[in-house]
VOBA-732183 format. One line per 8 residues: number of its first residue (from 1); their letters; for each residue x, y, z of C-alpha. Coordinates in Angstrom, 2 decimals. Example, Ala and Ser with C-alpha at 12.3 -4.5 7.8 and 13.67 -1.06 7.14 Angstrom:
1> as> 12.30,-4.50,7.80; 13.67,-1.06,7.14
This chain:
1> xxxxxxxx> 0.00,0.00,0.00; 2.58,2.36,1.42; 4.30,1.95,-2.43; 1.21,2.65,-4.43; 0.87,5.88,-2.72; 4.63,6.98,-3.41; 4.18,6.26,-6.97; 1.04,8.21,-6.78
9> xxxxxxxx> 2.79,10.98,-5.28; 5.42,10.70,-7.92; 3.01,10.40,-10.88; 1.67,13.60,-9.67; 4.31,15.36,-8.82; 6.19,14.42,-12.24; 2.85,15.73,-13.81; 2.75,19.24,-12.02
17> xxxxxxxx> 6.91,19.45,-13.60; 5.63,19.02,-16.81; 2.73,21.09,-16.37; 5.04,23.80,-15.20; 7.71,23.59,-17.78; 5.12,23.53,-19.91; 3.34,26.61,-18.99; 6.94,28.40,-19.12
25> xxxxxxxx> 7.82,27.15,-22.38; 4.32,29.00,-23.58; 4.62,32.30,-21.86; 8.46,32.30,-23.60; 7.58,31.71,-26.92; 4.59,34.26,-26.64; 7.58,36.77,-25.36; 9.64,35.62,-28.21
33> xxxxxxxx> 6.63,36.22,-30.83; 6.01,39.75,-29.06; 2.47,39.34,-26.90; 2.62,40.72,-23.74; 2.00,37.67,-21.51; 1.00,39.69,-18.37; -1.34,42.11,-20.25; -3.13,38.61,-22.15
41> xxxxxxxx> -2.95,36.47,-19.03; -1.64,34.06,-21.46; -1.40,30.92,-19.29; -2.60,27.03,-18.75; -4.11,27.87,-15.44; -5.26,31.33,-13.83; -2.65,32.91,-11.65; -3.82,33.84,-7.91
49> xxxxxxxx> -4.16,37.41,-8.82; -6.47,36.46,-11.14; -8.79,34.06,-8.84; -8.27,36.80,-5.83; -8.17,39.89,-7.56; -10.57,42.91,-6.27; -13.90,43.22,-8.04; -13.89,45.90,-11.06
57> xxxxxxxx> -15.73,49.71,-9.79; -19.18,49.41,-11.24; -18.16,52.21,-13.62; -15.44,50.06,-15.44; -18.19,47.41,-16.34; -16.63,44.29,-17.66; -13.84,46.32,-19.66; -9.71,45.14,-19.28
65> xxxxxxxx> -8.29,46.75,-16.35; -4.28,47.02,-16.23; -3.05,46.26,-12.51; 0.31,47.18,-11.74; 1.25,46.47,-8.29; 5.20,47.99,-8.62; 5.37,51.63,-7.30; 4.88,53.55,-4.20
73> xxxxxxxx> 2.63,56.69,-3.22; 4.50,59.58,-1.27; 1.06,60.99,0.60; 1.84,64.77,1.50; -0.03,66.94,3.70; -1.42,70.41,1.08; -4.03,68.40,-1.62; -5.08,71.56,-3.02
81> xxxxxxxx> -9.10,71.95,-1.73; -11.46,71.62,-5.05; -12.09,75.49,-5.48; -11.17,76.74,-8.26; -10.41,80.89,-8.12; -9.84,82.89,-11.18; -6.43,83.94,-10.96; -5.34,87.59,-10.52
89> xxxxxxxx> -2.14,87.47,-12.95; -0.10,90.62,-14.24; 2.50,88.86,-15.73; 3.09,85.87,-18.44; 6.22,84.11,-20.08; 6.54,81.90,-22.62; 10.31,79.74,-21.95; 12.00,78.51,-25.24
97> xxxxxxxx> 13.95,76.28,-22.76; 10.62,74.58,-21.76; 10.50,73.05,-25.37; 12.91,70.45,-25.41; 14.79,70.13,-28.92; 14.89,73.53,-30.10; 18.17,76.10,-30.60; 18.84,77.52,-27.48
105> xxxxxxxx> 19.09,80.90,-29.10; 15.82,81.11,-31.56; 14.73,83.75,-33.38; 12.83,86.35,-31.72; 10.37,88.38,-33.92; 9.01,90.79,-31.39; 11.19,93.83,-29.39; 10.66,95.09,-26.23
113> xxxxxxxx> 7.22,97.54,-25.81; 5.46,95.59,-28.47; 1.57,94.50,-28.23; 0.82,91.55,-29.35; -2.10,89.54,-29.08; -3.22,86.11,-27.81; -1.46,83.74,-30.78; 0.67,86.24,-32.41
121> xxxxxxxx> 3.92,85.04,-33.52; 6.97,85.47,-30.75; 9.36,83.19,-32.04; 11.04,80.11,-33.96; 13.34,77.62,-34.23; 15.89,78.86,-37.14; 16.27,75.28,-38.56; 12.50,74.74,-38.31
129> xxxxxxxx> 10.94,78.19,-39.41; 7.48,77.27,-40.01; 7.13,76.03,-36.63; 5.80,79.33,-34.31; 5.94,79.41,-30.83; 2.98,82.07,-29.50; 2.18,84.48,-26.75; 0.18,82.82,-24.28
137> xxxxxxxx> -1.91,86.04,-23.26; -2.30,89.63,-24.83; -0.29,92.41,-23.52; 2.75,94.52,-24.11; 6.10,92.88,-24.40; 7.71,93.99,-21.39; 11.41,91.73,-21.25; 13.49,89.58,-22.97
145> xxxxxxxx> 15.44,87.45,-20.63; 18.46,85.23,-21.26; 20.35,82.67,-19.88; 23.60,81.30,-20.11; 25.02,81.94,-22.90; 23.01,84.75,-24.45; 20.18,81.96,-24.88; 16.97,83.04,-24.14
153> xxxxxxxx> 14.67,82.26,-21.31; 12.09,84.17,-20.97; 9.76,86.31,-23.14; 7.79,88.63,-20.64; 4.32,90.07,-21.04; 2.24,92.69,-19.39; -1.23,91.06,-19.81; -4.34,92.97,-20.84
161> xxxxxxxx> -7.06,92.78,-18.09; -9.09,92.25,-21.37; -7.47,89.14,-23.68; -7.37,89.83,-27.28; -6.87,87.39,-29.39; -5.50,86.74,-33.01; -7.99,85.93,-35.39; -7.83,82.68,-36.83
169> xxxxxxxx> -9.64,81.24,-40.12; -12.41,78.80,-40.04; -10.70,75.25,-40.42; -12.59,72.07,-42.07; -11.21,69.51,-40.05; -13.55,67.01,-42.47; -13.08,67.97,-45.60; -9.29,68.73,-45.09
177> xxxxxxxx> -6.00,66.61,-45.83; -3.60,66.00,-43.25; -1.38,68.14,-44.64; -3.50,71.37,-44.79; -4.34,70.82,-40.84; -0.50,69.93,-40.34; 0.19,73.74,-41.62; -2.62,75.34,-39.70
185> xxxxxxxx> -1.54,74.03,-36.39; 2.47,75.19,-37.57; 0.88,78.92,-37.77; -1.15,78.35,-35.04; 1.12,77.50,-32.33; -0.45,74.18,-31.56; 2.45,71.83,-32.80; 4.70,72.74,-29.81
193> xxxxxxxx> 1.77,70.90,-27.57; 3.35,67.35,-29.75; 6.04,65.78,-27.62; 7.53,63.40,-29.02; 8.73,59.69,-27.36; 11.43,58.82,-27.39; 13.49,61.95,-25.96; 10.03,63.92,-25.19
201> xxxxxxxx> 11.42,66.72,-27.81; 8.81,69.00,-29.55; 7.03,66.88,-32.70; 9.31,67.00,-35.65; 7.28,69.27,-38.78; 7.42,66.47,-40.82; 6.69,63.28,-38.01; 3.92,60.96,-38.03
209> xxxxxxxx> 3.34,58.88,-34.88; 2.57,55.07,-34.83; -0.25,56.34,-32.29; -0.85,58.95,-29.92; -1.21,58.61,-26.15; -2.85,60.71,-23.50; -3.41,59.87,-19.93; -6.19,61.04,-17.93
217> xxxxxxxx> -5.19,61.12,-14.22; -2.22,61.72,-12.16; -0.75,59.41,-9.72; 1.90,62.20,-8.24; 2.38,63.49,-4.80; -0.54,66.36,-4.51; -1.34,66.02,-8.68; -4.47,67.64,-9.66
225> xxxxxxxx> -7.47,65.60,-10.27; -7.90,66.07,-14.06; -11.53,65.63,-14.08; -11.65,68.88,-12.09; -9.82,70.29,-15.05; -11.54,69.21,-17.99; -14.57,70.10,-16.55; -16.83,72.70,-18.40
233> xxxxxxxx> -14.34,72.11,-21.91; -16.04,68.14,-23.06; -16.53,69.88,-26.50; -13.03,70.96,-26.73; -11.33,68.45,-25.07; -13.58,66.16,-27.59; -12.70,68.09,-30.76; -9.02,67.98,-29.70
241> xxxxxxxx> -9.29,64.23,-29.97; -10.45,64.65,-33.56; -7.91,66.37,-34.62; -5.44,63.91,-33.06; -7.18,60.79,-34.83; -5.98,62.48,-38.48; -2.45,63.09,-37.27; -1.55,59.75,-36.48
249> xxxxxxxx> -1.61,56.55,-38.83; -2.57,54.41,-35.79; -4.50,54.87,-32.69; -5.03,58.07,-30.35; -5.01,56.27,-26.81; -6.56,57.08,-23.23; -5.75,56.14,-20.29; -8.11,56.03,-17.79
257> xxxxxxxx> -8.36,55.49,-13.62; -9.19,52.61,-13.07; -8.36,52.54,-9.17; -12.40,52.83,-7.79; -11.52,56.38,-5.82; -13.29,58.72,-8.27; -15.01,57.47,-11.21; -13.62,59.31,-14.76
265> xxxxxxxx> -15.39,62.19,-16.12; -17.67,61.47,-18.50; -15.17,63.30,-21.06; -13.15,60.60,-20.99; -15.58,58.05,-20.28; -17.48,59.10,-23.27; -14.84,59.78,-25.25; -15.35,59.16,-29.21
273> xxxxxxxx> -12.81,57.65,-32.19; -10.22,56.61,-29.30; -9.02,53.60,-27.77; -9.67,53.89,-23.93; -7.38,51.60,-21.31; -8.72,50.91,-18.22; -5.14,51.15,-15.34; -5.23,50.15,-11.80
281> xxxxxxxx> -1.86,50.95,-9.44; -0.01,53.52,-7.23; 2.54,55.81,-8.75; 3.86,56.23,-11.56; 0.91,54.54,-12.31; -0.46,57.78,-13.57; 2.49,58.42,-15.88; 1.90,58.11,-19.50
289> xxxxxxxx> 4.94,56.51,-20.20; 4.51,53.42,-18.00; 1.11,53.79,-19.67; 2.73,53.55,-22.93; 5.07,50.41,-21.82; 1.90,48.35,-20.91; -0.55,49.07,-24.10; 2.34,49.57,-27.45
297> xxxxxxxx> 5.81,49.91,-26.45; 8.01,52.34,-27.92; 10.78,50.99,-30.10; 13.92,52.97,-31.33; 12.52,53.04,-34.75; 9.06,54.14,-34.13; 7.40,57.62,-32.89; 4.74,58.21,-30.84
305> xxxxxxxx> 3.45,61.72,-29.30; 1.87,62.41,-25.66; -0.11,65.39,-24.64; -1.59,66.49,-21.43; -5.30,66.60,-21.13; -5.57,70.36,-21.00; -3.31,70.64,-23.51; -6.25,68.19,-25.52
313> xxxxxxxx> -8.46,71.33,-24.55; -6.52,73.94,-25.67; -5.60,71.96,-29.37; -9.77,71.79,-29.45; -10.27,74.97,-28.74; -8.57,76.59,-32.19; -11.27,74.82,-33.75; -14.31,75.56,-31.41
321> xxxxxxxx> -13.59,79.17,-31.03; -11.31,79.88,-33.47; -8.45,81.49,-31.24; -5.50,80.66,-29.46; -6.89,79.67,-26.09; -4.79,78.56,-23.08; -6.90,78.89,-20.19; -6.37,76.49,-17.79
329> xxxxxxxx> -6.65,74.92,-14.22; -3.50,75.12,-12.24; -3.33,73.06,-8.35; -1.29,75.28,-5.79; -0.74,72.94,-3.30; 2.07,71.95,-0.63; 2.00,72.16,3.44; 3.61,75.57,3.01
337> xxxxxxxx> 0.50,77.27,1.84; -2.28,79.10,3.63; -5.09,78.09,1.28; -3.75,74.83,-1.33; -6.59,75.55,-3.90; -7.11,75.24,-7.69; -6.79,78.51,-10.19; -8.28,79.27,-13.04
345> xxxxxxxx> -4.66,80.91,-15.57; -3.05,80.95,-18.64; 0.05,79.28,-19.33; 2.76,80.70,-18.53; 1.58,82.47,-15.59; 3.86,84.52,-12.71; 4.08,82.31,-10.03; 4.80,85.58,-7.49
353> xxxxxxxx> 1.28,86.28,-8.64; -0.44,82.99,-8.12; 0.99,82.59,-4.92; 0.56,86.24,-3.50; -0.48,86.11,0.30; -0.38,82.18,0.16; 2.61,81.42,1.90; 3.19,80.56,5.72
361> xxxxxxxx> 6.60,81.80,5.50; 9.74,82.59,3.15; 11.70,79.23,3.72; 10.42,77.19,0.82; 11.22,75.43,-2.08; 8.55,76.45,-5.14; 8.15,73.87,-7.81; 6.48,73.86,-10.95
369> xxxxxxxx> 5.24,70.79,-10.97; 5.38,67.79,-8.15; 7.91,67.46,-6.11; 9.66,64.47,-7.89; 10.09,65.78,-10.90; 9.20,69.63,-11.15; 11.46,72.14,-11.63; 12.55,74.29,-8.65
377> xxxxxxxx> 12.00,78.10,-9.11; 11.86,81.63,-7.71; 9.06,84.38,-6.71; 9.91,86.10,-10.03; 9.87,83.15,-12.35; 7.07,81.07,-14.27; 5.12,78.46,-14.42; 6.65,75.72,-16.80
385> xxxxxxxx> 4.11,75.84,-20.13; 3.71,71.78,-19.81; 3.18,71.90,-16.37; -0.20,72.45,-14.04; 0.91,72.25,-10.73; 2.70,74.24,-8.54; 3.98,72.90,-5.19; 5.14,74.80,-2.16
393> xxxxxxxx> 7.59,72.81,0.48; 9.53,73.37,3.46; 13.38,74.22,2.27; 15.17,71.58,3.69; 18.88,72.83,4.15; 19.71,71.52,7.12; 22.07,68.28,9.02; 21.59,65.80,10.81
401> xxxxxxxx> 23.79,64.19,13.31; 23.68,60.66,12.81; 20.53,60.74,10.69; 20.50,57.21,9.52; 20.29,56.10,13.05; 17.10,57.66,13.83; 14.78,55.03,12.11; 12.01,56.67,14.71
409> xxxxxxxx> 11.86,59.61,12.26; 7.99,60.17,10.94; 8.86,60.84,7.19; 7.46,59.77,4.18; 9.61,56.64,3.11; 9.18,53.35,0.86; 11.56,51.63,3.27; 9.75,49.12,5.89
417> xxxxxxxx> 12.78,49.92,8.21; 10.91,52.63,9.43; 7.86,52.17,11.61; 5.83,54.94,10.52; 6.28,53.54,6.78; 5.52,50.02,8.15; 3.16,50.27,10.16; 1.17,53.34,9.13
425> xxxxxxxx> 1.56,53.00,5.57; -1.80,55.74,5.22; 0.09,58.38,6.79; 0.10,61.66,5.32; 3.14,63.98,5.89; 4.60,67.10,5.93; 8.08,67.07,4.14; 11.25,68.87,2.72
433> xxxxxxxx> 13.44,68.85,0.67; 16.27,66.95,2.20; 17.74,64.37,1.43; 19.24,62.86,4.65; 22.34,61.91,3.09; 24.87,62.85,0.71; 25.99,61.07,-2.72; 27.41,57.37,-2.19
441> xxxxxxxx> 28.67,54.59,-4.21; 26.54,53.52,-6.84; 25.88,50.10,-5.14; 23.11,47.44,-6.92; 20.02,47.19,-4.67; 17.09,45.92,-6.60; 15.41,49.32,-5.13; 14.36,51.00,-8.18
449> xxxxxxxx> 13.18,47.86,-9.75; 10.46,47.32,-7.01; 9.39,51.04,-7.65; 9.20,51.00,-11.37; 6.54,48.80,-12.89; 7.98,48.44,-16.21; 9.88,45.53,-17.56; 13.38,47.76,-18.01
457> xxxxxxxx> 16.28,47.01,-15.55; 17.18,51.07,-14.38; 20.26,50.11,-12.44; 22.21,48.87,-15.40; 20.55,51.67,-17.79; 22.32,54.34,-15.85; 25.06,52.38,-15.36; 24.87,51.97,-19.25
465> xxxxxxxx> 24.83,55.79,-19.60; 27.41,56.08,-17.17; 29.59,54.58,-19.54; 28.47,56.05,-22.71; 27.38,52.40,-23.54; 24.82,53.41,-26.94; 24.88,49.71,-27.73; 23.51,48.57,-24.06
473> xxxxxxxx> 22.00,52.14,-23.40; 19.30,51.08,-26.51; 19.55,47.41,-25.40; 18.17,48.20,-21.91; 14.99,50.47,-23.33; 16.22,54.04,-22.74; 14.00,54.69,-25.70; 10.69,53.92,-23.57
481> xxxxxxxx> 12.22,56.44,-20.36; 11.69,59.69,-20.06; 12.65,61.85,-16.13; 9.38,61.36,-14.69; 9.38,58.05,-15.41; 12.42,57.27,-13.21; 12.03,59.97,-10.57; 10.63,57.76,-8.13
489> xxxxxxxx> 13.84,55.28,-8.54; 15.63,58.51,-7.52; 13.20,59.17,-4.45; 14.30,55.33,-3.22; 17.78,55.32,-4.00; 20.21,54.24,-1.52; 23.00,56.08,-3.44; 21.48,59.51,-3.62
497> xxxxxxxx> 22.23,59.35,-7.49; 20.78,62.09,-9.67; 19.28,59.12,-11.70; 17.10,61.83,-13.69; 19.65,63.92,-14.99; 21.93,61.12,-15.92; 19.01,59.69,-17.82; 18.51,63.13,-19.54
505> xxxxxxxx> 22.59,63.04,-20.86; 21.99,59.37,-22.12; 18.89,60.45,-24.18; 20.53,63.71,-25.50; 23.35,61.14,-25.99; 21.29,58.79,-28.19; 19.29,61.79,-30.13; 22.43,63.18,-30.97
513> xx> 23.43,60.15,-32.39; 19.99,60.10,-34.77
């Protein structure tokens, strides 16, 4: 008896290895042939996150939902309170170094004391001349700033408390070829709203993407809840869409929320002549390139284009009104404000303005943007033209004696080592901008891995770039990267390596190289 129930065991267990190897040999040969075996669940048996996973939000219905467990949420005390207040604003800039891709020294077609209005011509890009660049608002022409260099950085205006605008003619967006609406939107202004994957550089004049992606929610620190913005512009933001589907030869893609909080608003929910993908995860969750990794890679010999959904508003609005419209819905929030609200802009706006009587006190760090990967700035500066958040911090230029020791410490942390992060993992905090510890040794740790849910190895990338590796730098999918991407490996790292900025020099490295 006792020998019939060893073999049994052994037929059985000899079955389950052949089962398994079985079930890997599948999932390989479907990553060989180029299906993405976690997206099709492709599989003999269902996995346990399929038999346990959550229950779809009512609103998703039976649609595909993308979970992506990798990633970590940095809660921070300042969500900006849903009021929206119009903004009182004297002063605009438009930033030629906010366009990624252009000569640092364009040419500038307006002088100092000039009025111009709302879509006038300010400047271009000498080895792409029919591509303009705009004034966001109407006013007079009150600076011309530069940089390093001589480059320029800023292009001041003195808004109008009454916008005028530059008249635009009627466009058929029907009865039109794609070339007629690609030289409209060159006059226009619109084509700087085109980024372009890889490198996120303005849209080349004479690119057409394999598809176009947009992504409807935010998963960053104290991000502003897009449905908020879009709200009152469904005709715009739905005409913009239009106008996206003839650009590209493939497929204009959303991504939607699909984590159950709030449900989507019904502009993207209802959203016509797009392909809508349903995502479920923490941060970067939110972040259209992950976005892009899950639903059609990005390949070194391929284009795509991302835009912002208020960006999808303004492109709709040249054709719903006619004019060059960039009013939009900027979150001030952080722990260092009075009153973390929403306000109703332009682009470009003074962030001295914005932020007038806001303030608890003068020791802060102002981004535009979030706080992993926004770009610090000053009183007298702008807001970044891609960008529509601003957050306030406490400056955090202090030391600490033996400040790896303290593992007490209540701070916002993806490491279990400390108790607040392990034990009260809904914690919201108030933090700065240290970093509790300087630059190390560029040690392997498996951290940013466990933080980026994308199937790209980040250690060896930078180590890659390091190197000026192009072979391995293109072999490990710096194509699919862009900084926000890999800001949150930053936030983890044990190394304190300025993972962003060396990612930056490796794509520069590899656009330079064509």
């Amino acid at each position: 008896m006792l020998m019939v129930v060893l073999l049994l065991m052994v037929v059985l267990i000899a079955f389950a290895v052949i089962i398994q190897v079985a079930d890997n040999l599948l999932r390989l040969e479907a990553k060989k042939s180029g299906t993405d075996t976690e997206k099709s669940n492709l599989s003999i048996f269902p996995g346990l996150n399929e038999l346990f996973r959550k229950r779809n939000p009512s609103y998703i219905g039976d649609n595909k939902v993308t979970f992506l467990k990798k990633g970590f949420d940095i809660k921070l005390e300042g969500q900006a309170n849903r009021v929206v207040k119009n903004g009182n604003v004297a002063t605009f800039a438009i930033q030629p170094p906010n366009f990624r891709g252009i000569a640092p020294i364009p040419k500038v077609v307006v002088e100092i004391g000039d009025n111009v209005k709302a879509g006038d011509h300010l400047f271009y890009d000498k080895t792409t001349p029919d591509l303009k660049y705009v004034a966001p608002v109407s006013g007079e022409v009150i600076a011309i700033n530069r940089g390093e260099r001589r480059s320029i950085s800023e292009i001041v205006m003195l808004a109008d408390k009454d916008q005028q605008y530059r008249e635009l003619p009627n466009f058929d967006l029907g009865n039109s070829s794609r070339e007629e609406l690609v030289v409209y939107l060159l006059d226009a202004g619109a084509w700087s709203l085109f980024r372009h994957r890889p490198f996120n550089t303005v849209a080349g004049v004479h690119d057409i993407p394999r598809d176009i992606f947009i992504s409807t929610f935010d998963t960053a620190p104290l991000a502003p809840d897009l449905n908020l913005a879009v709200e009152g512009n469904e005709a715009a933001f739905q005409e913009g869409l239009e106008v996206l589907g003839k650009l590209t030869i493939g497929k204009v893609h959303l991504a939607l929320n699909g984590n159950g909080v709030t449900q989507p608003s019904t502009a993207f929910t209802n959203a016509e002549g797009v392909e809508k993908h349903w995502f479920n995860g923490i941060h970067p969750t939110g972040n259209v390139g992950v976005q892009i990794h899950h639903i059609a890679p990005i390949t070194p010999n391929c284009s795509v284009w991302t835009l912002g959904v208020q960006d999808v508003v303004t492109l709709g609005r040249l054709f719903t009104e006619n004019r060059w419209n960039t009013e939009r819905v900027i979150a001030i929030a952080g722990a260092e404000l009075n009153d973390p609200h929403y306000v109703r802009t332009y682009a470009g706006a003074n962030l001295g303005d914005l932020l007038k009587d806001n303030l608890t006190n003068d020791h802060v760090r102002l981004i535009s943007g979030d706080v992993l990967s926004g770009q610090k700035k000053r009183l007298e500066n702008f807001v970044n033209i891609y960008d529509d958040q601003i957050t306030v911090v406490e400056e955090g230029d202090y030391y600490e004696l033996f400040g790896w020791l303290t593992a007490s410490k209540s701070a916002p942390s993806a490491s279990k080592s400390l108790p607040s992060a392990a034990l009260f993992p809904s914690t919201v905090y108030k933090a700065d901008t240290n970093t509790h510890g300087e630059k190390r040794a560029f040690v392997m740790t498996g951290e940013y891995e466990s933080v980026l849910p994308m199937d790209i190895y980040p250690q060896h990338l930078m180590k890659a770039v390091l190197t000026n590796d192009y072979e391995k730098m293109e072999g490990l999918g710096i194509h699919e990267l862009v900084e926000e991407d890999i800001a949150l490996c930053e936030y983890v790292c044990t190394s304190k390596q300025p993972l962003q900025q060396i990612l930056r020099t490796g794509l520069d490295m590899m656009h330079e190289q064509g």
